[in-house]
N, C-alpha and C positions, 0 to 999 in steps of 0.2 A: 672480347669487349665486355665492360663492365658496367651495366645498369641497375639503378638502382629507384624505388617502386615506395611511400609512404602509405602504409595502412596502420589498423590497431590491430589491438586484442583485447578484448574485456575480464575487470575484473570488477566483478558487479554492475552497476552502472557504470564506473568509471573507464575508460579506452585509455588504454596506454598505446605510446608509440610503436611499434614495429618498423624497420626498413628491411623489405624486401628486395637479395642483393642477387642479379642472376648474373653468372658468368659463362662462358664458354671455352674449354678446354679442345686445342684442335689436336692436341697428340692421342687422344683415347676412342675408342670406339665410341661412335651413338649409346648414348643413354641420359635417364634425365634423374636426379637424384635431390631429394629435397632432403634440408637439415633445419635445425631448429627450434626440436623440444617440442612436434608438433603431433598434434593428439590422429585419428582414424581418419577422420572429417579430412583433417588437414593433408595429409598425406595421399586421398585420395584423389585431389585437384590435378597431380599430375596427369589419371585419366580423362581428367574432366576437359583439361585445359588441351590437351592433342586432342579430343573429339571436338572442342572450338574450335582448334586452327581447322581442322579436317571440314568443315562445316563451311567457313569461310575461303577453303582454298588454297591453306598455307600448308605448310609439313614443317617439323620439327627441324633444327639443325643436325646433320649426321655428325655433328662433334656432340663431346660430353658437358651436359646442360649441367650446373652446379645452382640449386633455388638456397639461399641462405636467408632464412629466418632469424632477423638481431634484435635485441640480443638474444641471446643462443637461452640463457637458463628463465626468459619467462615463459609458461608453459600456454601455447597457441592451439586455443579449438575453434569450427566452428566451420563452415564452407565459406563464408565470404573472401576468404584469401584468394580467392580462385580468378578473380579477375585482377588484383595487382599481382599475382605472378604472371600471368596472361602477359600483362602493360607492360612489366621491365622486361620480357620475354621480345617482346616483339621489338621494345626500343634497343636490346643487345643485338638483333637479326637487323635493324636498320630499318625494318616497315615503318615506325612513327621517326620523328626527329629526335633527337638526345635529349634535348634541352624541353619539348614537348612536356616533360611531366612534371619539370622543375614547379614546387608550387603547388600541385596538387596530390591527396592521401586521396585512397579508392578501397572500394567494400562492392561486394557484389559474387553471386553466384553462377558458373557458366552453365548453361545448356549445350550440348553435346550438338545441336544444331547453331552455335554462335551465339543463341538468344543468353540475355543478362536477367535472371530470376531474383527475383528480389528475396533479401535476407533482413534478419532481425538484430536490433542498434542501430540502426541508421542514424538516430537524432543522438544517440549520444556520441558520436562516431564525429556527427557534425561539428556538433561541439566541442570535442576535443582537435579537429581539424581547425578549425576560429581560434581556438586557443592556442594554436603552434605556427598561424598564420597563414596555414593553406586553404585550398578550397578542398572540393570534397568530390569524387565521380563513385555516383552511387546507381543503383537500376534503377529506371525509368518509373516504376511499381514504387520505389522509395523514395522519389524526388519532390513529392510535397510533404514527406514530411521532414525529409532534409530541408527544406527550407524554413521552417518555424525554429532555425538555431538561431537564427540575425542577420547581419549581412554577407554570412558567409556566402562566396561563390562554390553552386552545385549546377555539377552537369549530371544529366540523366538519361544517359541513353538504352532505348530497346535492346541493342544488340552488340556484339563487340565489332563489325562490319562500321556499322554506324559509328562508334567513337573513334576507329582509323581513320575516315571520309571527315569527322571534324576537325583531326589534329594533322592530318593533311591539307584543310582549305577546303575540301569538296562540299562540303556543306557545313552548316552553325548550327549547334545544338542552342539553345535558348534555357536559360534560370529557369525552372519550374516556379510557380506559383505555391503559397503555403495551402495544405488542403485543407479542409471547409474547418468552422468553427458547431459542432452539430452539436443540437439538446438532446440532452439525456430520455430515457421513455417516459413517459409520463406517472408521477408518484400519486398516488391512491391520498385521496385527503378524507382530514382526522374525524370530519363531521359523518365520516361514513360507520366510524365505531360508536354503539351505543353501549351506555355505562362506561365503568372504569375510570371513573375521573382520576384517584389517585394515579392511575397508571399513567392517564395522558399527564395529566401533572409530572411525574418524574420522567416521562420522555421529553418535554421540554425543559424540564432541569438539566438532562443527559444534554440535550442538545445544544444550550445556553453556555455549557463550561465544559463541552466534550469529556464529561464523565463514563466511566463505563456502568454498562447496567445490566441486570439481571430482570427476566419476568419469570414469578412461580405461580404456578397454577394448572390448575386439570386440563384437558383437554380440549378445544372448541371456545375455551374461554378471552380467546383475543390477542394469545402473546406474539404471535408470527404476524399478525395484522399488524398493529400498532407497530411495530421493527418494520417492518416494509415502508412504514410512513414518515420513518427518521430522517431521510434524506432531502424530503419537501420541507425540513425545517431547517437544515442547514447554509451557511451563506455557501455561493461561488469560490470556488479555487480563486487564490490571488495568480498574479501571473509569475510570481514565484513559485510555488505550489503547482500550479501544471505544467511548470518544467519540467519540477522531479517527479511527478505522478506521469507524464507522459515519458519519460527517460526509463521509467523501469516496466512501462506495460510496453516499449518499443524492445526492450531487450527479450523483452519474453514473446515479443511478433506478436503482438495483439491491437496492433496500428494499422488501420486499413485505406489505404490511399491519402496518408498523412491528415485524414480525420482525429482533431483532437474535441475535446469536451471539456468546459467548468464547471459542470455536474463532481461532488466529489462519489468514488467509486462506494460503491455496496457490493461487500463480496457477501457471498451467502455458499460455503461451501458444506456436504453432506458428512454425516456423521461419521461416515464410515473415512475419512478420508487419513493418510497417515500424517506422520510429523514433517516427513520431507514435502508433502502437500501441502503442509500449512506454513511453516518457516522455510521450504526451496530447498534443496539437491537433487541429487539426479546426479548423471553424467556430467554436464556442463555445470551444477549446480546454477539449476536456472530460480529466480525468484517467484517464492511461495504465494499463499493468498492471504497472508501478513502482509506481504510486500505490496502486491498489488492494491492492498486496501489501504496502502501509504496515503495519507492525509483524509483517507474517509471513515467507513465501516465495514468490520467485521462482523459480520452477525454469525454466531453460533446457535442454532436450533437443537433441542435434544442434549442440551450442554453434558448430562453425564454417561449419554453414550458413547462420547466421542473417547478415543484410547487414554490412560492415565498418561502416558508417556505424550503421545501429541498434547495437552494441555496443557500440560507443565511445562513443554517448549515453549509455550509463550509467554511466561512468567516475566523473563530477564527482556525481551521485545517491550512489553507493559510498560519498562520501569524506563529502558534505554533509548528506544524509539529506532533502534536498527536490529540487525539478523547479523550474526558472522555463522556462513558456514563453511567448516572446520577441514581441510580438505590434505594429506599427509605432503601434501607441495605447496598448497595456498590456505590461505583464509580468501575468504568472499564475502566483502557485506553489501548488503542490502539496506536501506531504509525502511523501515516499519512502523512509522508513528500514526498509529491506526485509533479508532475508539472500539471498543471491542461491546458489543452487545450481543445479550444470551437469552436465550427463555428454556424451562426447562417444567415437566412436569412434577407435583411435589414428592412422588414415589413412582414405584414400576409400574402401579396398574394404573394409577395415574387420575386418582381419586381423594388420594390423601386421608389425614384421620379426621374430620370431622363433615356435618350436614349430613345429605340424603346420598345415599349409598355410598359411605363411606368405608374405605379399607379396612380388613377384620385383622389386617397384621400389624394395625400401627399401634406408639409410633416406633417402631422396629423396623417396618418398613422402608417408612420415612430416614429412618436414620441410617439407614443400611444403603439405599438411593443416593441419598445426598452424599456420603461420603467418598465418595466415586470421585469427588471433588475435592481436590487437598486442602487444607487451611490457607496457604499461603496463596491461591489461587483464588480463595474467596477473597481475602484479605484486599486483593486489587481491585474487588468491584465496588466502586461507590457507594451504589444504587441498587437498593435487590425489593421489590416489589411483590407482594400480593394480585394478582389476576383473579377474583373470585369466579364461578359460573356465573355467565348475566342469564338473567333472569326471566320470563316472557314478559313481565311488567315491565324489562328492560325495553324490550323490542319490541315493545307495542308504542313506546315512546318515538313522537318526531325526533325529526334528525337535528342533533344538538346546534344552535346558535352559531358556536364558536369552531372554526375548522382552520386547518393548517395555515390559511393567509393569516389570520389573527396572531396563531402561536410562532408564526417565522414570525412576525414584525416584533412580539415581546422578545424573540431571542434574539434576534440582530440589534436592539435596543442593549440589550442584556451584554453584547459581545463588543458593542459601540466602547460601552463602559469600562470595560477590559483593556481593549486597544487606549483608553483616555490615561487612564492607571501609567499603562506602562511608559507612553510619552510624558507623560508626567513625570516619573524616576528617570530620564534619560536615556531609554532604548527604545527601539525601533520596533514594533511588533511582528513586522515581516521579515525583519532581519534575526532578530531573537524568537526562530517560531518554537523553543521547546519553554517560552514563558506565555507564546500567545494566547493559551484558553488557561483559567482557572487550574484544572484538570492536571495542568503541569506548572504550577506557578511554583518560584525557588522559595526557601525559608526564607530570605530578606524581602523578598515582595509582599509573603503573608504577612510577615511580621509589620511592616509597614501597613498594611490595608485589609488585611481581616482579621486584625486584633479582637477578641469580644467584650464584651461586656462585661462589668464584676459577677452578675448573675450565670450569663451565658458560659464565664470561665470557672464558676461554681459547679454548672451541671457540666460542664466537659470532665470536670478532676474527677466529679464523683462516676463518667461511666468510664475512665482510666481506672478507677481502684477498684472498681468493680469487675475489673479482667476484661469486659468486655471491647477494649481498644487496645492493640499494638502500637509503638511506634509510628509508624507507616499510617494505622488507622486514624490517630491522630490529627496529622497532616492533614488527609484526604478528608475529613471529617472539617474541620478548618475549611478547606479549597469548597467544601459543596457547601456550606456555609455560606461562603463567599458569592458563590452563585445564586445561593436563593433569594439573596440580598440585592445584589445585580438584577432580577428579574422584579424584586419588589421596586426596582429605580430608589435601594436606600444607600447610604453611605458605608452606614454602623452595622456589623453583625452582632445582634440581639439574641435574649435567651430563646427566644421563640425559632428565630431561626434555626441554631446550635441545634434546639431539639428537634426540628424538622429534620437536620442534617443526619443524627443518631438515630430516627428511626426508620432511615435507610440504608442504613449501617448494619450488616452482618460481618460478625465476627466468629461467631460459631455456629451450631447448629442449635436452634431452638434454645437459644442464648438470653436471661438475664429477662428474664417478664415482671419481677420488681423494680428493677430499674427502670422497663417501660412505664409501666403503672405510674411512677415518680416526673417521667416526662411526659407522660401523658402519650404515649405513641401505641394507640390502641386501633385495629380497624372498627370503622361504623358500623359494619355489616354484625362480625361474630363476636365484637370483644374480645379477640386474640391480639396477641400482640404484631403488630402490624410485618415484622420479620419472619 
C-alpha cells in the first residue's frame, strides 16, 4: 500500500514542497530504505522512527519498507522529516485512516520514547503549508509559533501516541494559541552619556535614515555606549518586517515557545568571529549574524580586528540587502538588509596622534591600523565620527536635558517624512522596503527630493574633483543630506546641510583638510578636521 505524507525542505527561509512516499514491498525480506538526495540527519530517522514505534508499541512491517523523498534531486537536511515518514509509515500499516492526512504538511523530530521534539522553521514551514493550502502538524514545543503564520490550521501534539488517538477520534488536539508578543530588554538611555554631542548627533542621523556609521576614538571614550543606545531610537518592526525577522531567527531555532518581538534585533557579534559567522554556512548553511540582524543592527566593536576576509563579506549584503551562500548543489539566500554600525580605536595602542599621551608611532601607526580596513568597505559607511576622551569637566557635568525619548520622537518625525515622500510618488513604503529609509533610496527618488541647492551642488562638484567622493559616495552623500534635512523638518537640501553631510564622509584615510577648511568641517575641541 502506498501512502503518501506533505512536509518541506528549506532553502534559506523559503520551504519547498516535499512528498514523503512510503511503500511496502511484500516479496523481499524486512528492511527499511530511505531515498531522496537525503543528507546524515536525514537518513538517520530510519533509527529514530523504529525506536518511536518501539516506544509506542508498534514494530516495523517484516516486508521491505521503500521512504521516497520527491522530488528526488532537491537536496533534503535536517531531522524534522522524522515525523512525516513516521505519518505515511503508519498510514501504509493502516494504524491512522488513508485519507486522515489528506490536507495536512508535518515537521517534527521523534524521540526514541515516541515523544515529538521540537525543531527549527516551523513558521516558515507554516507558511508555506497556508500557501499550498494545508494545515500544518508540528511539535507541540512549535505550535505557538506555528500559529503566528494566519489562519493556517496547526496541530501540536506532545507525542506520536497522542496524534494517532486524534486521528482515530480518541481524543482532539485543539489550535495552539500564537505565543506571547514579549519587549525586548531594556535599552540604556542617551542622557546617561556625557559629552559627545557630535556623536549623539550623528547617532540620530544613523537612526533617522538608517545610515551606517562608524565611531573613532580611544578607548573609554563612549563608542560601545552610544551603539548600545541605537536601538531605543529606532521605530517598531511593521508587521511585515517581523515576518521576515521572525522566519529567519525561526530557521536558525532561536524562537522560544513561539515568543515573538517588535524590538528590531541588535546583533553585537565578537571580533574574533569568521565569515561564515557573519554572512552563514556551516553544514546546513544556516543564517549568519547579517541575517539575523535582518531589519535591525549590526554592530561591529573593534572594526579592524575583525579578519579582512570576514569584512569584505559584507560589502555586496551592504549594497544588496540579501546573502547567497554558494553551496556546489545549491545557492542559499538569506535576507540581510541590516544597518551596520562600528566603532573602532584610532590606532593599535589606541591613543591616536594627537593630546596627552599620544602615540610616538604616529601617524604611521594610524595609517597602518586603519588600513586593515579596504577602501571600498569604508566607502559604505555614511557616518564615521570623532569620539574625543570626555573630559572630568565632562563628568562633572549634570545629566544632559535631552535623552533617548526626545531623540526617538525627532527620528520617528524624521522617518514620518520619508514614508510622506514616498506615498507621494506612488509606492507603498512597506511594500517597497529597499526605498523605505533615506539610506536606500533609488536615483529617481533623490533626484526628485534631495535635489540641492545651486550653492549646496557648488560644494558637492568641488569635493568630487577633489577626489575625495566616488560614485557611490556621492549618492550616499545626497541620501544623508536628505536626512539631516528630514530631521531639521525642511523640504530643501541646503549648502549647510551638503556640508554637514561631507564632513561625515570618509573617503580615505586622513583625506582632504583643505577642502574641510573650505566647508568648514572642523572639530570644536582640536581644530582637526572632523574625519
Amino acid at each position: 500500500m502506498l501512502a503518501n505524507v506533505v512536509t518541506v525542505a528549506f532553502e534559506g527561509v523559503d520551504a519547498r514542497r516535499v512528498d514523503v512516499q512510503v511503500s511496502q514491498l511484500s516479496a523481499q525480506e524486512g528492511s527499511f530504505t530511505l531515498v531522496g538526495l537525503a543528507d546524515k540527519a536525514v537518513a538517520e530517522s530510519r533509527e529514530r522512527v523504529r525506536g518511536a514505534f518501539g516506544g509506542i508499541g508498534l514494530a516495523l512491517p517484516s516486508r521491505r519498507v521503500i521512504v521516497n523523498l520527491a522530488p528526488a534531486d532537491l537536496p533534503k537536511e535536517g531531522s524534522h522529516f522524522d515525523l512525516p515518514i513516521a505519518l505515511a509509515l503508519l498510514a501504509s500499516m493502516g494504524v491512522i485512516p488513508p485519507d486522515a492526512l489528506t490536507g495536512w504538511a508535518a515537521v517534527g523530530e521523534l524521540g526514541l520514547d515516541g515523544q515529538i521534539a521540537p525543531v527549527g522553521g516551523t513558521l516558515p514551514a507554516a507558511v508555506a503549508a497556508d500557501a499550498m493550502g494545508l494545515g500544518l502538524i508540528c511539535p507541540e514545543a512549535n505550535g505557538p509559533e506555528a500559529a503566528w503564520a494566519g489562519e493556517v490550521a496547526v496541530l501540536a501534539p506532545r507525542s506520536l501516541i497522542g496524534l494517532v488517538n486524534h486521528f482515530k477520534g480518541v481524543q482532539v488536539l485543539r489550535r495552539p494559541e500564537p505565543g506571547a508578543m514579549r519587549s525586548g530588554e531594556r535599552v540604556p538611555d542617551l542622557n546617561e552619556v556625557k559629552g559627545q554631542e557630535s556623536a549623539k548627533r550623528a547617532l540620530e542621523i544613523a537612526a533617522a535614515g538608517g545610515h551606517n556609521l562608524l565611531f573613532v576614538g580611544p578607548p573609554g571614550s563612549g563608542k560601545s555606549m552610544m551603539a548600545a543606545r541605537l536601538p531605543g531610537l529606532l521605530p517598531p518592526l511593521t508587521p511585515r518586517e517581523l515576518l521576515e525577522t521572525s522566519m529567519v531567527w525561526s530557521v536558525a531555532g532561536l524562537i522560544e515557545r513561539g515568543a515573538l518581538t517588535r524590538d528590531r534585533p541588535f546583533r553585537s557579534p565578537h571580533h574574533s568571529a569568521s565569515m561564515a559567522a557573519l554572512t552563514g554556512g556551516g553544514i546546513r548553511a544556516k543564517p549568519g549574524e547579517a541575517s539575523l540582524a535582518h531589519n535591525g543592527v549590526l554592530f561591529l566593536d573593534e572594526l579592524p580586528e575583525y579578519s579582512a576576509q570576514a569584512l569584505d563579506s559584507l560589502r555586496q549584503p551592504l549594497e544588496t540587502g540579501e546573502i547567497v551562500v554558494a553551496r556546489a548543489n545549491a545557492h542559499v539566500r538569506y535576507p540581510a538588509r541590516f544597518q551596520l554600525v562600528a566603532a573602532m580605536n584610532p590606532c593599535r595602542c589606541g591613543l591616536g596622534g594627537g593630546g596627552k599621551g599620544a602615540c610616538g608611532k604616529a601617524p604611521r601607526c594610524q595609517r597602518d591600523y586603519q588600513n586593515r580596513i579596504s577602501g571600498p568597505m569604508f566607502d559604505r559607511i555614511d557616518l564615521t565620527v570623532e569620539t574625543p576622551p570626555v573630559t572630568a569637566a565632562d563628568m562633572a557635568l549634570p545629566p544632559p536635558a535631552e535623552g533617548t525619548a526626545e531623540a526617538c520622537a525627532r527620528v520617528l518625525a524624521a522617518r514620518a517624512m520619508q514614508e510622506e515622500r514616498l506615498r507621494a510618488a506612488g509606492i507603498d513604503p512597506d511594500a517597497a522596503r529597499d526605498q523605505a529609509v533615506n539610506a536606500r533610496a533609488s536615483g529617481e527618488t533623490l533626484d526628485r527630493f534631495a535635489t540641492p541647492d545651486e550653492a549646496g551642488r557648488a560644494l558637492l562638484m568641488r569635493a568630487g574633483e577633489a577626489g575625495g567622493l566616488t560614485a557611490r559616495g556621492w549618492t550616499r552623500t545626497l541620501r544623508l543630506a536628505r536626512t539631516i534635512a528630514d530631521l531639521d523638518g525642511c523640504d530643501g537640501v541646503l549648502r549647510r546641510r551638503i556640508a554637514e553631510a561631507l564632513v561625515h564622509r570618509r573617503s580615505t584615510i586622513g583625506a582632504h583638510a583643505d577642502f574641510d577648511r573650505q566647508a568648514g568641517a572642523h572639530d570644536g575641541r582640536t581644530g582637526a578636521p572632523a574625519y
